[in-house]
N, C-alpha and C positions, 0 to 999 in steps of 0.2 A: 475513524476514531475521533471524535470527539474530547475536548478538554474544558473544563470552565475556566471562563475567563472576565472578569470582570462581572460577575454572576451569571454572563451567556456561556452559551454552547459555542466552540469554534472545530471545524473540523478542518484537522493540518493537511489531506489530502485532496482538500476542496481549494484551499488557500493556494496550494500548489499547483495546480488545474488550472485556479484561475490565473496568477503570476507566469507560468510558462506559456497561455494562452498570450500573452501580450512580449513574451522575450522569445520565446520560443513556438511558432503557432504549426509549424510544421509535424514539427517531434510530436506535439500533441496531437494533433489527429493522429499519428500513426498510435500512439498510447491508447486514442478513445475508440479505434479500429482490434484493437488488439483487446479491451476491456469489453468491447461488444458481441466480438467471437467470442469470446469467453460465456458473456450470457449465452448466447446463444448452443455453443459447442461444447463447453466446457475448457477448462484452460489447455492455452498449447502446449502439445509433447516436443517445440522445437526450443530446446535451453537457449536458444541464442533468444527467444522473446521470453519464457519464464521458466525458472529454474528456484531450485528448493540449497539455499545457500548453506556449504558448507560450515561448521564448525558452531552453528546455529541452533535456539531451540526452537525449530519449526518452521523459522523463517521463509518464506518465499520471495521473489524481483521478480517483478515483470520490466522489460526491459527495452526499448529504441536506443537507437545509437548514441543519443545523448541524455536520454532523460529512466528516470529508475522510480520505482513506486515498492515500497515492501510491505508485505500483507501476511499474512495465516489463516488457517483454513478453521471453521469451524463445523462442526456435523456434516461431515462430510465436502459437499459440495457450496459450501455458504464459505465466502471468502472476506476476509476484513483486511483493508489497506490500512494502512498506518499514518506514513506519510511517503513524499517523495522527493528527490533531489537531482540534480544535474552531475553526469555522471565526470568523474577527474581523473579519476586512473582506472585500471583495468578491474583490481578489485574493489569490492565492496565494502566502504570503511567500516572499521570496527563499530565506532560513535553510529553509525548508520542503523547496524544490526542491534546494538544496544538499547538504542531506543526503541525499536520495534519490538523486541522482546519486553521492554518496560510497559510498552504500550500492552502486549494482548495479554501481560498479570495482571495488566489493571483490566481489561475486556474480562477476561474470566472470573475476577473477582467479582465484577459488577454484575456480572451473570449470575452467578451462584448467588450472592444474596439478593437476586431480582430486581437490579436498579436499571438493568438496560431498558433501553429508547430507540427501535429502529426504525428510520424514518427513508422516505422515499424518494 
């Protein structure tokens, strides 16, 4: 997902990629293992790597032992992350889900009046 920022484009899940790339380089390969099965296979059916978060609208996590990404799905099998964080307790904070749900009103909005950019 994409924000502007300072008249660019920043994407919060790339930012996060790269920052746990350099604190965390382990967790992330198991992240970029698990983002690649996913191309490949389609997301996993084991909730311990991604699961559709209760009390949520639509939310999904993909999930390593430390590290958390949350996404929604769009047209079916086309998945959009949001952003991601280092995981602190068992659940999922609220401010977490929050924003991700702020995040894909603004994805759908920006879809329906034609302003998306998906880039590769």
């Amino acid at each position: 997902m994409a924000d502007q920022h300072e008249g660019r484009e920043r994407c919060k899940t790339l930012e996060f990629v790269n920052e746990m790339g350099r604190k965390h380089p382990k967790e992330l390969s198991k992240l970029a293992r698990l983002w690649s099965d996913t191309a490949d296979t389609g997301p996993p059916v084991n909730k311990e790597k991604f699961k559709k978060l209760d009390g949520s609208d639509g939310i999904w996590e993909f999930k390593t032992s430390k590290l958390r990404v949350l996404c929604f799905r769009d047209e079916g099998s086309f998945i959009v992350c949001t952003h991601g964080f280092v995981k602190k307790t068992n659940k999922t904070p609220k401010k977490e889900i929050n924003q991700a749900e702020k995040e894909k009103r603004k994805y759908f909005q920006a879809k329906k009046e034609g302003n998306l950019k998906h880039e590769e």
